[in-house]
N, C-alpha and C positions, 0 to 999 in steps of 0.2 A: 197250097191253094193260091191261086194267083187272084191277085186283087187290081181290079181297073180303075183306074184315077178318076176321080167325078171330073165332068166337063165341065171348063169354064164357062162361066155366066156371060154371058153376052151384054155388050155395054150397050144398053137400049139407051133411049134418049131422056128416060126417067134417072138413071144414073147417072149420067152425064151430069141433068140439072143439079142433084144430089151432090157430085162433088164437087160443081162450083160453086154451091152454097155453103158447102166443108171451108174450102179455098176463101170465100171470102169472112167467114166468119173464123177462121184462126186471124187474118190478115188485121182485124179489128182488134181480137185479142194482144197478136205478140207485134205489132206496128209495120205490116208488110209496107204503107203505105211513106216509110221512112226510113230502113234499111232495104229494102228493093225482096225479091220474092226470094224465098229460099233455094240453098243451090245444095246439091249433089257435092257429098267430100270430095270421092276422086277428081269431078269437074274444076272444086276449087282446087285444089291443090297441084292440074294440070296447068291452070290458068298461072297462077302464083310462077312454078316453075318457068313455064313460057317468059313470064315479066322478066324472071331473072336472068336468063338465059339472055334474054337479047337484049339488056344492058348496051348503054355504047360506054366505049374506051374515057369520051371523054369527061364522063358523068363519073366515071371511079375516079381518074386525074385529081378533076376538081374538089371531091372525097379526099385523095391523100394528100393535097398540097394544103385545103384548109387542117386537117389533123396535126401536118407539120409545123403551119405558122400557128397554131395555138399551144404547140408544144414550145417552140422558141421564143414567144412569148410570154409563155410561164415561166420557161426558166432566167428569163432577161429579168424578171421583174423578182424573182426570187436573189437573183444577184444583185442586185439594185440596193434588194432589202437588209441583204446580208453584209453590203458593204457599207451602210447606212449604219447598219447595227456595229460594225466593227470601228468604224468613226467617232461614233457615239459614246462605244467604250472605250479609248482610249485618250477621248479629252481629259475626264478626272486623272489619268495614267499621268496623261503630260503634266496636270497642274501636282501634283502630289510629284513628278521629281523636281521639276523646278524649285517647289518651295524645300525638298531635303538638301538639291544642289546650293541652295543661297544659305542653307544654315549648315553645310559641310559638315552633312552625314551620313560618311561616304557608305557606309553598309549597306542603308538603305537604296543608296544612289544608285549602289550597283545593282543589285533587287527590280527596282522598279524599270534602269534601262533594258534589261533585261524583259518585262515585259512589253514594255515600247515598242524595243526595237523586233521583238518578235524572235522566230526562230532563225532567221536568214542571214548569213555569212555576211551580206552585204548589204549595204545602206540602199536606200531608192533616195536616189537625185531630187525626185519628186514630192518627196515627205515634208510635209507642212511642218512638221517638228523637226526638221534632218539639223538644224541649229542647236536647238535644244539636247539631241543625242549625241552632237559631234564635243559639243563641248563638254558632257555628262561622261563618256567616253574618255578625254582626254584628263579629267578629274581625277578621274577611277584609277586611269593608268598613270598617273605621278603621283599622287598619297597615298596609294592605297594597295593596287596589287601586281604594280609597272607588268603589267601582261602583255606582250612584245603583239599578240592578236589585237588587242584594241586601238593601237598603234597604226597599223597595218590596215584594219577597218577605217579609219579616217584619216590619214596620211593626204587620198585625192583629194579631198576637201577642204587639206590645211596647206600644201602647196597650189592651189588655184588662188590663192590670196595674193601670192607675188606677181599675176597676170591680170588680176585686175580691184575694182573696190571688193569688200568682202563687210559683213555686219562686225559689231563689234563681240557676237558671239565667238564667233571664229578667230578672230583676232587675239582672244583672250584664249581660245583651247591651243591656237600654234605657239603662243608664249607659254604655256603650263608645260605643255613636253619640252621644251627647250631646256638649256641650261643657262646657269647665271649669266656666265658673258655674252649668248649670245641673245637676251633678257636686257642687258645693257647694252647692246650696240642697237637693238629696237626700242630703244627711250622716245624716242619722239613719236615712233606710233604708238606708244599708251599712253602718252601726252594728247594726244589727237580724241582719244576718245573716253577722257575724264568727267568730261560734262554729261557722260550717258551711260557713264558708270559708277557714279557716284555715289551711290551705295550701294554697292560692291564689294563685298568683304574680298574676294579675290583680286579684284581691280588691285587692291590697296598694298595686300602680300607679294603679286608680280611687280608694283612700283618700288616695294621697297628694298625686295632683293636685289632689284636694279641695281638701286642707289648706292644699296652696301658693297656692287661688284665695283662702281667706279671708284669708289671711297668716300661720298657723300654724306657722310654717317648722322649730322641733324635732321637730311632730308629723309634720310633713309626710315630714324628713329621717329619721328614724324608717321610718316606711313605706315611702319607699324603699328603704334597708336594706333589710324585710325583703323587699320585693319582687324585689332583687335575691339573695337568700339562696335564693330558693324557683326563682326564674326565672333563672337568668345568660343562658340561649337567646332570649328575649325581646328582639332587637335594639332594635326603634322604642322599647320602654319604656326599654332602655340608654341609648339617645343620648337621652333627654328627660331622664332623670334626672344626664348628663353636665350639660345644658344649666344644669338647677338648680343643681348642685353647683358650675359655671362662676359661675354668676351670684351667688354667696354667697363668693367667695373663699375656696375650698379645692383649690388647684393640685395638692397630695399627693393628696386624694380621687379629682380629675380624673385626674391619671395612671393610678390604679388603676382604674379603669375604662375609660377606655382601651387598656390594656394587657390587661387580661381582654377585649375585644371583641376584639382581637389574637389574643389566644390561642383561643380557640372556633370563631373565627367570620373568618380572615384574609382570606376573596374576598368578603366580601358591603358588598354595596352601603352599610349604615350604620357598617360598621367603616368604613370610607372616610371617609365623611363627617363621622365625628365625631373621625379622625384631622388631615382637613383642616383642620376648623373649631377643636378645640381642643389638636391638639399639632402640633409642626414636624418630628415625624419621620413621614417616609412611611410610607402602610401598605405591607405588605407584599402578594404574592401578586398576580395579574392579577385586571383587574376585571372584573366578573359581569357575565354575556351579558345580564340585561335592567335596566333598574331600576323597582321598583312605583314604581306611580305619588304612593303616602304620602310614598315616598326622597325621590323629585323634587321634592314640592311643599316640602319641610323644607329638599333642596338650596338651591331658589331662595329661598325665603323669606329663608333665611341670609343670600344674598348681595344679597337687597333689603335687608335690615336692615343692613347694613354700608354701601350706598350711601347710606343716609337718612343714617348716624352722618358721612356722609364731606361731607356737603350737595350729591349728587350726584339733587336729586330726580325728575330724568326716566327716568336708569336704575333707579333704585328702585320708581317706578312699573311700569316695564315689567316688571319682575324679578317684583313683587307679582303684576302679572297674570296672568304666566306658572305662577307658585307657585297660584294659584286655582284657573286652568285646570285643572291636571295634577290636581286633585282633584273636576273637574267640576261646580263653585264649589257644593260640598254646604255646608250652614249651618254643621254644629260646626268646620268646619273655617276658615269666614272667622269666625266668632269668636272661636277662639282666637288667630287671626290679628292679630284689633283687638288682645284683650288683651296678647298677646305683645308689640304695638308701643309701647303706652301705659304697658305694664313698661317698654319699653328706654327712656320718653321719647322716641319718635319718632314725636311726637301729630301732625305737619303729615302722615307717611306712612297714620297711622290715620284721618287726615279723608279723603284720599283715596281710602282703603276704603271708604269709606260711599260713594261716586259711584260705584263698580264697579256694572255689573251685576247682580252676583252676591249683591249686596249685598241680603239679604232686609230690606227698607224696611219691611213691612207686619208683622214681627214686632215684637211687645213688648220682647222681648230686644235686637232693634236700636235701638230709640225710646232703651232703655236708656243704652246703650251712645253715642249721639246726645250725649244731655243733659248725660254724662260728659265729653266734651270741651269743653264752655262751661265760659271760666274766668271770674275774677271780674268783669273789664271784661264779658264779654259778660252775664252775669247783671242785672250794674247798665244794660246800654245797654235790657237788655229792660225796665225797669219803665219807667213813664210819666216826664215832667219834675217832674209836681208830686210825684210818691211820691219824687223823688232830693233834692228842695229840703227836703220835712219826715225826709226822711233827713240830713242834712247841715246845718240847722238845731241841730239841740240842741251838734252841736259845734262851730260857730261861738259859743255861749252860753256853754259851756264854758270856751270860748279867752278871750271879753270877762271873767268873771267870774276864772281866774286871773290876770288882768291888773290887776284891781282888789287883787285879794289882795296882791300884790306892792307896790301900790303903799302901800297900808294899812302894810305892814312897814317 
């Protein structure tokens, strides 16, 4: 059965009026009169497309360049903030080793350069602290664990001294690596800067090593005084200045430091060792889980130096080299080594130094140090035969001419 569609109704003028009264009564309703009349989806959505579509170049531009500067923006101020914060935490850093570095302890010291100075191999020129590290650094590496890298780490900032002024931080970290003599040929620059290091437990230890290389020994004994006045925490200076006070025949003095290393300081490695070496009462307290390697090499040394006085000199040797070793045979340290020996008179132990390895040959200070051990036979075996004959000449002429004298009487 086929079915015919009813015909459309015809739009008389009655319907017309009809839906513009529809028209304007939704318009009242849903606010035709403030979002504008309604539109057809596909219309909008051709409309919409169109917009986008004809886009100019230079409206997206202006799109990605502001994106960009608000990204470079953020991240500037995000670094800003980060290097603020990184600032910020390492002021208490710096004031916490300062105060470990003025009371020489060195454990700590090393600890916290370590956080200071951060992960990086190398110092930044720029570092508001680079003072404060270079000297902390150079601490660490003469009492405590002569690391040939920490050395090496501020070497440029201890030779820039000799080209021009320098603080008296630095001044005080290039005299710490050094050795005694060449601590005594730099007397007048720690002279120079007394008055700004005046309480300075170390000022007082590098003046009075000095003293003791020239032979100055009230000046000397003096500065330590007051080194120990300003420092008692300061072990390695302790037991060196025990070692002094031993070597000048003052057993009363010896005890009282001793006894004050006792009292501070009962587990550490150099109360020990300077209990051993200069009194017979045991130290007290259990001994310390490591020992620096400065301890060790002052240990052995000790006990090479007693094998030499005993004429024991194969163990003496071996004792030496092992004392070298343990300080990864750095220069100030086989130097004061020599001198130490040739103090005790145990010049066959100091020639044997000189054949070490370790033994820096090509320095001046060594050639030094060489020429110092020729006594007077070797002196006279070096000149020629004829310079010994018109040496030895006039007092043979001598000898014939009182002989005459006498016999004239």
């Amino acid at each position: 059965m086929v079915t015919t569609p009813s015909p459309e109704r015809p739009q008389t003028p009655a319907r017309e009026r009809a839906d513009s009264a529809l028209d304007r009564q939704l318009a009242r309703l849903y606010g035709d009169s403030l979002f504008g009349p309604w539109l057809d989806p596909g219309q909008y959505l051709a409309a919409t497309q169109t917009t986008r579509r004809h886009g100019t170049p230079f409206r997206r531009l202006a799109i990605l360049a502001f994106i960009l500067c608000a990204g470079a923006a953020a991240g500037w101020l995000a670094r800003a903030g980060l290097s603020r914060r990184a600032i910020e935490e390492r002021e208490p850093v710096a004031r916490s080793l300062a105060t470990f570095l003025k009371e020489g302890e060195m454990d700590r010291v090393a600890q916290f350069l370590a956080l200071l100075r951060g992960r990086e191999s190398a110092l930044d020129p720029h570092d508001p602290h680079l003072d404060l590290i270079v000297r902390g650094e150079a601490a660490v590496y003469r009492y405590h664990d002569a690391d040939p890298a920490r050395l090496l780490r501020i070497k440029p900032y201890l030779s820039s001294i000799a080209t021009g002024p320098a603080s008296a931080q630095r001044i005080l970290a290039s005299l710490a690596v050094a050795s005694r003599q060449e601590r005594a040929a730099r007397l007048s620059e720690l002279e120079s800067i007394r008055a700004s290091c005046d309480r300075d437990p170390e000022f007082y230890y590098l003046l009075a090593t000095a003293l003791e290389h020239k032979g100055d020994v009230k000046a000397a004994g003096e500065a330590w005084d007051r080194s120990f006045e300003l420092g008692p925490l300061w072990l390695a200076h302790r037991y060196e200045q025990i070692w002094f006070v031993a070597g000048h025949g003052k057993p009363e003095a010896v005890n009282k430091l001793v006894s004050s290393l006792v009292a501070v300081a009962p587990d550490s490695v150099w109360t020990r060792l300077a209990v051993e070496r200069f009194s017979s009462t045991p130290a007290p307290g259990a001994a310390a889980s490591a020992t620096p390697a400065v301890a060790l090499y002052h240990k052995q040394f000790a006990l090479a130096l007693a094998d030499a006085h005993s004429s024991d000199g194969v163990a003496a040797r071996r004792l030496l080299a092992q004392a070298i070793a343990a300080v990864n045979g750095q220069a100030a340290f086989v130097f004061d080594s020599f001198d130490w020996l040739v103090a005790a008179k145990a010049t066959g132990l100091a020639r044997a130094l000189t054949a070490f390895e370790a033994w820096p040959a090509h320095s001046q200070l060594a050639a030094e140090r060489v020429r110092s051990l020729a006594g007077p036979e070797s002196r006279a075996d070096s000149n020629p035969p004829a310079a010994r004959e018109s040496q030895s000449a006039p007092k043979r002429k001598t000898a014939r001419g009182k002989s005459k004298a006498r016999r004239r009487k």
